[in-house]
C-alpha angles and dihedrals in degrees: 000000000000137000114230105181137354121197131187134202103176127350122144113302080346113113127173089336119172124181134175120210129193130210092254131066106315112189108206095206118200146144115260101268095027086107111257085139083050090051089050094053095043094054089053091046091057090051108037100018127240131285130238091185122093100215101199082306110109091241141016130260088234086059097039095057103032107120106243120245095003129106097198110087111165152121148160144216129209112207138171121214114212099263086070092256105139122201133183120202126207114208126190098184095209089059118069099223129046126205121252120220125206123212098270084049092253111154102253090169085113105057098068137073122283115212108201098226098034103029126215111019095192095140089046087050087048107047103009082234110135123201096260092048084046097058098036095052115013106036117041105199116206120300079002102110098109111056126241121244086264097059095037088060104048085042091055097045096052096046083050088052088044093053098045100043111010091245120106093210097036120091122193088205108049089039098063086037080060098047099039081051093047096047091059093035099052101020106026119192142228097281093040119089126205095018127119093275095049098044097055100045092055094052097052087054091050096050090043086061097038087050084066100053092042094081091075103064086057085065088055103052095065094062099046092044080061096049093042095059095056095047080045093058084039088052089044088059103047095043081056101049088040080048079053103043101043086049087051089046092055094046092049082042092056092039088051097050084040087051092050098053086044082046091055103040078061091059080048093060093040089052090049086050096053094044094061086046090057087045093050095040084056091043092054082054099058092051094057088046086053093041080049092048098043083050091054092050088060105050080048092053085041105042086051100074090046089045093046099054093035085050094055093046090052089051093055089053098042085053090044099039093035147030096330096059087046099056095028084052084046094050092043091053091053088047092057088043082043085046094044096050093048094049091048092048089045101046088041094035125005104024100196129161100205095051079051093053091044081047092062092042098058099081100047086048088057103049087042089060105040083052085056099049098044085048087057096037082056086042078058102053102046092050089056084048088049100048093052095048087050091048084041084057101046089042088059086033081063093047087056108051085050093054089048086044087053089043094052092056093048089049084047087050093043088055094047095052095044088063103046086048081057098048094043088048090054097046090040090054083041081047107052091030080058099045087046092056090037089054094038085053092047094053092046091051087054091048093054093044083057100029102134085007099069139334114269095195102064102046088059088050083050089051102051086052088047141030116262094232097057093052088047093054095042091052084046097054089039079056109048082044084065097041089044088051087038087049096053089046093057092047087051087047093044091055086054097045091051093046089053094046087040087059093060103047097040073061091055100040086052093051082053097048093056082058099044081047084056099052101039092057082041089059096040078057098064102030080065088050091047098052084042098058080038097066097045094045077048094054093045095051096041093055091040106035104037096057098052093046093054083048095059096035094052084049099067098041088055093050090040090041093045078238103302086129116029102169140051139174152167132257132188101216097034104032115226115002123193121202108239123208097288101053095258115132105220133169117287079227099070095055120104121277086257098050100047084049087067098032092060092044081049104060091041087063085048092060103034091086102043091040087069149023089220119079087246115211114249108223123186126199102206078306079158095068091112104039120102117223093279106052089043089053082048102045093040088047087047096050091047094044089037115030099044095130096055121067116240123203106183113202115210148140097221140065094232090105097045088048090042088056098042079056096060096032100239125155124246149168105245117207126178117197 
């Protein structure tokens, strides 16, 4: 297999990149930092895919190389397999799976395996080289020549397998660990407990001992099938009755709350007739108030003329017998000096008979007018006493017209409220004729529910003599007593039942454990047989294959080495040994930095064939850091003599490898980054 072309896009600090290879050495020359690790990666990406997953690293492959602030990150690969099929792949990075390309550019993508996790596995399919095979022996990273323990040992293992049963992936060893587990595991011997064998032969012996004590269980269910019919008529019954009762009890229920509204619209009614005889009762009380007022009205009326007079009479008194008659007698008694005088002045002086007859007058006139002023001054009185007497009467008059006002609203409420009592009595009498045919239709509806089934009749007279809730409760506990005593008749029943299935199919599962029995030494059989072809096929490999993989493996470090080491092999315990100059095998990793650096080259080049059916290219990420002038002349002679079928791409930030073959005069494809 070689690569043709590789083109990028986008990938990391790569930008529209385009490089040509050749099937010989190509040197892929750049500055640290230019990107050739980034080419690497990029070549294994396109092939394998990239990664989101971390994978213990701090960030993912998929994150690390993803270009910043671009959305394009893409790239594709043009390779030839050795048959001469070329193929170029398309990969868009943030998809899972690319699209393969044929030679005429017809979409294959198609035609290969899809892993669910990793997509399209079309370069698996085409050379069997997965992505951890590819990057421990085709591909040597960086400062990765020599592999970690974790390499070493998948390496190891799988040239062990290799050399045992001609299968990579295929160990002698842990094959016949396997069968000899699962022979045990899946089949058991005499000697084994608690494996399939054995299993199976104890539990045909213990169905074999519980078939002969299931008989008797036949004889039982024919007694309790007897019993349980008649618990299941006296539960019929009582499911009925309790059906009835609890019917009854809904209807007595719904009378009862209907009863009880029709009860207190009745207390309704009483309070409403109450209520008119308070109002009457106080209207009865104003109308005496106003009989009293209008009574008093009329001994006023009538006590006025009497006072009037009497008081008149008492004023005239009081004037006589008080204050008046003293200051009418004292002004009288001015008026005789006054009279004297003048009659003395007129008879010795004036003598005048006018002044005499004036003289004489003055006392009548006096008492004229003292009589007319006392009979005003009485005028004057009575009409005080009239006008409070009148002021007493309309004041009582008021009273009066408020009492008939307040009588005519409590005739208004009274009528109100007569006429709501009536309504109410008449809804009351609708209300309990309604309720008496609701509840009549209701029972006949239950008789005829139960009719041939109970009487009626006389659980309502039961009811009347109980309560209903008692009998309910005492039907309910008669009833769980049955089911209790049916419950513990069908799990009775049950366990037989169970027994008795379980009789026929313990026969069945015997029948299929003969046959299990049957299978499983059937199976014994041919797991002997298996390891026995095994070993042989083992034997057969091992003596064939081994020899023939050291040989070519200690082919390569001698001519890597100029034949300092010229034999290599591989130890179970120690991995892979080399012999040192003096014969003695010793740990490769023991040998100097620089000699485990071509050892382990060393061993990648001795897989790379037997790891595929395709020619797989060998590509080197500066993998010569540590060699000095004349190991890299060796290495780089030995992969143009010997690898001249593969194609190399050596990966380096100096121009030692480029001198080194100018100096030898090999050809090569020359890229600068």
């Amino acid at each position: 297999m070689k690569i043709k072309n590789i083109k990028i896009n986008n990938y990391g600090n790569l930008e529209n990149k385009e490089i040509n290879l050749e099937n010989k050495i190509n040197i892929i020359y750049g500055k640290n930092e230019s990107g050739k690790s980034t080419l690497l990666n990029y070549i294994k990406n396109i092939f394998y895919g990239i990664s989101k997953n971390k994978n213990g690293k701090n960030i993912s492959d998929y994150e690390k190389y993803k270009p910043w602030g671009k959305e394009d990150y893409s790239g594709k690969l043009k390779y030839e397999l050795d048959n001469g099929d070329e193929f170029e792949i398309y990969r868009d990075f943030n998809k899972k799976n690319p699209k393969v390309f044929d030679k005429d550019f017809e979409d294959i993508s198609k035609e290969f395996n899809i892993v669910k996790k990793d997509g399209v596995q079309f370069f698996y399919d085409q050379t069997n080289v997965d992505e951890s095979m590819f990057t421990s022996t085709v591909v040597a990273m960086q400062e990765e020549v020599k592999l970690d323990k974790q390499d070493q040992s998948i390496l190891v293992q799988k040239l062990a397998n290799l050399a045992g049963t001609g299968d990579d992936n295929l160990s002698y060893k842990k094959v016949m660990d396997k069968l000899n587990k699962m022979q045990i595991e899946e089949v058991g011997s005499d000697r084994s407990q608690g494996r399939p064998i054995n299993i199976v032969r104890d539990r045909m012996k213990n169905i074999d001992f519980v078939l002969k004590e299931l008989y008797q269980y036949q004889k039982d269910k024919n007694v309790n099938e007897d019993k349980k019919k008649d618990i299941l008529e006296i539960i019929s019954r009582l499911e009925q009755e309790l059906v009835l009762y609890k019917q009854l009890s809904i209807i007595m229920l719904r009378k009862q709350n209907e009863e009880e509204k029709i009860k207190i619209k009745n207390n309704y009614k009483n309070e409403k007739n109450e209520k008119i005889n308070e109002l009457n009762s106080e209207k009865n009380k104003l109308n005496k108030k106003i009989e009293e007022n209008n009574y008093e009205i009329n001994n006023l009326i009538k006590n006025n003329l009497n006072n009037n007079s009497e008081k008149n009479k008492n004023t005239k008194n009081k004037l006589n017998k008080k204050t008046n008659i003293k200051k009418y007698i004292l002004i009288l008694f001015f008026i005789l000096i006054i009279n004297i005088l003048i009659f003395i002045l007129n008879n010795n002086y004036l003598k005048n008979n006018l002044i005499n007859i004036f003289n004489y007058l003055i006392i009548p006139i006096y008492l004229i007018l003292i009589f007319i002023l006392e009979k005003n001054k009485i005028k004057k009185i009575n009409k005080k006493i009239n006008l409070e007497n009148e002021k007493i009467q309309e004041e009582i008059n008021s009273e009066n017209d408020k009492l008939n006002y307040e009588i005519n609203l409590i005739d208004k409420q009274i009528e109100l409220l007569e006429e709501e009592k009536n309504k109410q009595e008449k809804e009351i009498e609708n209300e309990q004729i309604e309720l008496d045919n609701k509840i009549e239709i209701e029972l006949e509806k239950i008789k005829q529910d139960f009719k041939n089934k109970l009487d009626v009749n006389k659980y309502l007279e039961e009811i009347e003599n109980n309560n209903i809730n008692y009998l309910i409760s005492k039907k309910q506990d008669e009833l769980n007593k049955n089911k209790l005593e049916l419950q513990a008749i069908s799990i009775q029943e049950e366990s037989i039942s169970k027994k008795l299935e379980e009789m026929v199919s313990l026969k069945e599962e015997y029948d299929e454990l003969e046959e299990r029995l049957h299978e499983l030494e059937k199976r014994n059989s041919a797991i002997n047989l298996t390891k026995e072809i095994l070993t042989k096929a083992y034997e057969n490999m091992k003596n064939n294959i081994t020899p023939k993989f050291t040989q070519n493996l200690s082919y390569n470090i001698s001519k890597i080495s100029e034949g300092k080491y010229t034999k290599v092999g591989i130890n179970d315990e120690k991995g892979l040994i080399v012999e040192n100059e003096y014969g003695e095998y010793i740990p490769a990793e023991l040998l100097s930095v620089g000699t485990i650096d071509q050892l382990y080259l060393s061993l990648r080049l001795s897989m790379i064939d037997d790891m595929s059916s395709e020619k797989m290219p060998i590509m080197l990420d500066e993998a010569f850091a540590y060699y000095d002038d004349g190991r890299l002349e060796n290495i780089l002679k030995f992969l143009s003599d010997n690898m001249k079928e593969h194609q190399v791409i050596i990966f380096t930030c100096t121009k030692r490898e480029k001198n080194t073959l100018d100096k030898l005069g090999l050809e090569y494809n020359w890229v600068e980054l």
